[in-house]
C-alpha positions in Angstrom: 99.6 173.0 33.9 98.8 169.3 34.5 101.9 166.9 33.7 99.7 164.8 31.2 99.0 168.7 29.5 102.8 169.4 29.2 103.3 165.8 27.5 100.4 166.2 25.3 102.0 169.7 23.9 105.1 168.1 23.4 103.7 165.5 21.5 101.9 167.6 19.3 105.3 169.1 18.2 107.3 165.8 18.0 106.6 162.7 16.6 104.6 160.1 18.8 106.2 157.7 16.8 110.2 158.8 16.9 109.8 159.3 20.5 107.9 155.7 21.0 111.4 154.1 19.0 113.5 156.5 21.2 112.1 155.2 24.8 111.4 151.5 23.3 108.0 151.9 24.8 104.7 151.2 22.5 102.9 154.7 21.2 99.8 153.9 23.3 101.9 154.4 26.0 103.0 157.5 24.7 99.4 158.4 24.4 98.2 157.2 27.7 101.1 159.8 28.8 98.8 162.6 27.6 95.8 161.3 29.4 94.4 162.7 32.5 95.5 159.7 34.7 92.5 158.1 36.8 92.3 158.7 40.2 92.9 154.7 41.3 95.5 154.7 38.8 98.2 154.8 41.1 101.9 155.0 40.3 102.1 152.0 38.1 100.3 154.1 35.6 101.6 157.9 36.3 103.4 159.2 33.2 107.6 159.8 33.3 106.8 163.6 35.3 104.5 162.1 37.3 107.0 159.6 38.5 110.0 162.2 39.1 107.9 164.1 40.6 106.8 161.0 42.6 110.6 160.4 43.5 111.2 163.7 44.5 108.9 163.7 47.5 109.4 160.6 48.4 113.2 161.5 48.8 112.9 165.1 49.6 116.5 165.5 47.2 116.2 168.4 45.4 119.6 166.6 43.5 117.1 164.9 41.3 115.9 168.3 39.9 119.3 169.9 39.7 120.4 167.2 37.7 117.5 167.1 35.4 117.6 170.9 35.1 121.6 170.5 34.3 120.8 167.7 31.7 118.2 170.0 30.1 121.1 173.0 30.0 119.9 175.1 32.9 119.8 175.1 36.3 117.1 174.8 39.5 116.1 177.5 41.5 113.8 177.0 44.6 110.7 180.2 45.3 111.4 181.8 48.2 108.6 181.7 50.7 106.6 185.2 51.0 106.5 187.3 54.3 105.3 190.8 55.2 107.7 193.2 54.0 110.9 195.2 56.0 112.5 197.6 53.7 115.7 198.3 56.1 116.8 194.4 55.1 117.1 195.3 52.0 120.9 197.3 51.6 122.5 194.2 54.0 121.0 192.0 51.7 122.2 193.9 48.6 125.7 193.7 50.2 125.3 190.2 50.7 124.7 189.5 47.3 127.9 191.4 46.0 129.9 189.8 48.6 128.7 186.3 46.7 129.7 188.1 43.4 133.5 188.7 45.0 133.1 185.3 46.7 133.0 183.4 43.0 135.7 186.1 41.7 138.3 184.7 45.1 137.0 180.8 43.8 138.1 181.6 40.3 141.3 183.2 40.9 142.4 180.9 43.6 141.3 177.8 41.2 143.2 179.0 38.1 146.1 180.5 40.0 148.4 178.0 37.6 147.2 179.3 34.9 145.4 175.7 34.3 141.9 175.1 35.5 141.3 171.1 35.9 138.0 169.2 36.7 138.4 169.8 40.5 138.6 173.3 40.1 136.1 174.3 37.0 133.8 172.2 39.2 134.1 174.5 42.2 133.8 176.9 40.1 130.3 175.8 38.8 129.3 175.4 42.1 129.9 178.9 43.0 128.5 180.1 40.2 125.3 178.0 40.4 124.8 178.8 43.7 125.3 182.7 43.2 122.4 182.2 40.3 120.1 180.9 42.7 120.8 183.4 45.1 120.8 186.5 43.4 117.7 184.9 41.8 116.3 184.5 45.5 116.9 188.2 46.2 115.1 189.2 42.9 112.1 187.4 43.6 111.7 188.8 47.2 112.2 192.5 46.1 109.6 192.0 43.4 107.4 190.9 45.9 108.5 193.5 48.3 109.1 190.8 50.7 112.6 192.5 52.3 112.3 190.2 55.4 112.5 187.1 53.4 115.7 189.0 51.7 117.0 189.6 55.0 116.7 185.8 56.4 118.2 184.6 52.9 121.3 186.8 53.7 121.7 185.6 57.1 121.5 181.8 56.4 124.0 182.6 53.4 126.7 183.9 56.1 125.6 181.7 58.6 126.2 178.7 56.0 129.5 179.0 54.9 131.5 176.2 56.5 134.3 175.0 54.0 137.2 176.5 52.3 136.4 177.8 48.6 139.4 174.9 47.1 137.9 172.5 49.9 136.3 169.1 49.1 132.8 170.8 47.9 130.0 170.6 51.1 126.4 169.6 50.0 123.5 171.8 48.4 123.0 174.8 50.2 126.2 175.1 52.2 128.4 177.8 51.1 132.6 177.8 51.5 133.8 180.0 53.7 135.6 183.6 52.8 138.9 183.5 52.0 
């Protein structure tokens, strides 16, 4: 689906009006949104997806969607890419997973060893958790599509990417903390 064919949806189940006097913006804009944008339009004229989207690419930050997906109550999850299939990857790869289950289980009894879980620590714990989402989601995904080679490269980049302690300052997307 087309961004302009999400926004015209939307709009058919919310007011044009409210959300015009919400974004201080005029309701032609709001219905130029919802229009198949021109081809010389450019970016001056790309409706509010079109523009994240836009930003996205140009800064290759997948922080941008995280954050949005956060602010919306959920969280981001990239599709693995698809390669011919290796069934033996798959119980190392099961382990793997578990070992990021046990991972987030060390994170959350080292955090709240004093019985009092502050900012630092419920957002290491997030972390963890987030990133054990996306990787069990990851694993899913490949075993659906009986792609166990992708499941095995996922695993390896998981061990090969832990570089911090688990109550460490908290590395970038995609880097794990270490085993304790």
């Amino acid at each position: 689906m087309e961004s302009h064919e999400v926004l015209r949806e939307v709009i058919k189940e919310t007011s044009p009006k409210k959300i015009s006097a919400d974004l201080n913006v005029s309701m032609s804009l709001i219905y130029k949104w919802c229009e198949k944008p021109a081809e010389d339009q450019g970016a001056t004229g790309a409706n509010p997806l079109d523009r994240v989207d836009q930003l996205m690419r140009a800064t290759g930050d997948a922080r941008i969607i995280h954050w949005l997906c956060h602010q919306a109550g959920g969280f981001f999850i990239r599709n693995p890419e698809r390669r011919e299939t290796h069934p033996e990857y798959l119980i190392p790869a099961t382990n793997q997973i578990v070992r990021e289950f046990a991972d987030l289980l060390a994170a959350i009894t080292e955090t709240s060893g004093g019985n009092q879980v502050g900012p630092k620590e419920s957002e290491v714990i997030r972390r963890r958790w987030e990133e054990l989402k996306s990787d069990t989601e990851t694993f899913v995904a490949l075993c659906e599509a009986g792609n166990f080679s992708g499941v095995h490269e996922a695993a390896k980049a998981l061990g090969s990417a832990r570089t911090a302690p688990v109550g460490g300052a908290m590395p970038g997307a995609g880097v794990r903390p270490a085993r304790s």
